[in-house]
C-alpha positions, 0 to 999 in steps of 0.5 A: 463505509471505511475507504482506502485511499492509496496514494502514489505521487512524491509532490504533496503540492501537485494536481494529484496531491490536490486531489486526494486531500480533496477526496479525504474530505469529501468521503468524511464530511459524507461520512465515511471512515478514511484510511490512507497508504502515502506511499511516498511519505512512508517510504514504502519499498516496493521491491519483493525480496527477503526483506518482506518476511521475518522469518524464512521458510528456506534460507538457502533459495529464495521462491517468493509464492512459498515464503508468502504462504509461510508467513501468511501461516505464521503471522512473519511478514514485515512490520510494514507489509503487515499494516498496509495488508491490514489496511486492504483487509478493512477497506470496503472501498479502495481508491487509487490516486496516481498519475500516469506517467510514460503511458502507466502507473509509477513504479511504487505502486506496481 
């Protein structure tokens, strides 16, 4: 099976780091093929904006759904938008590793 282990914390040292290297190991030595989103280590930028596509449907109004479906026609998101889709696509199995903070997830994974 090939896992998706999405990781959302900035310490690598916590509990939370702690427990996804754990989880890394365990469904390898099981097995299984492991792909991991660090979103922290990448410096993954959550913010939806132009930044996203490198192409532009309409440059003069920004309406997120249309330019979605315009790269999704024309292969135009992002570099790194475009590699972490890939790693979704792939995945049997997704895995999110977070800690809730103030009742919810951190703000890089939302």
């Amino acid at each position: 099976m090939k896992v998706l282990i999405v990781y959302a914390h900035p310490e690598p040292k916590s509990f939370n780091g702690a427990l996804f290297c754990h989880a890394i190991r365990a469904l390898e030595q099981a097995g299984h093929t492991v792909m991991t989103s660090d979103l922290y280590a990448i410096g993954f930028d959550p913010v939806s904006d132009r930044r996203n596509f490198t192409t532009a449907s309409d440059p003069d109004f920004l309406k997120l759904q249309l330019e979605e479906l315009a790269a999704t026609e024309q292969d135009s998101f992002a570099p790194q938008l475009e590699q972490e889709m890939q790693k979704l696509e792939a995945a049997d199995l997704l895995i999110f590793q977070f800690p809730l903070w103030w009742f919810g997830l951190p703000a890089i994974l939302k």
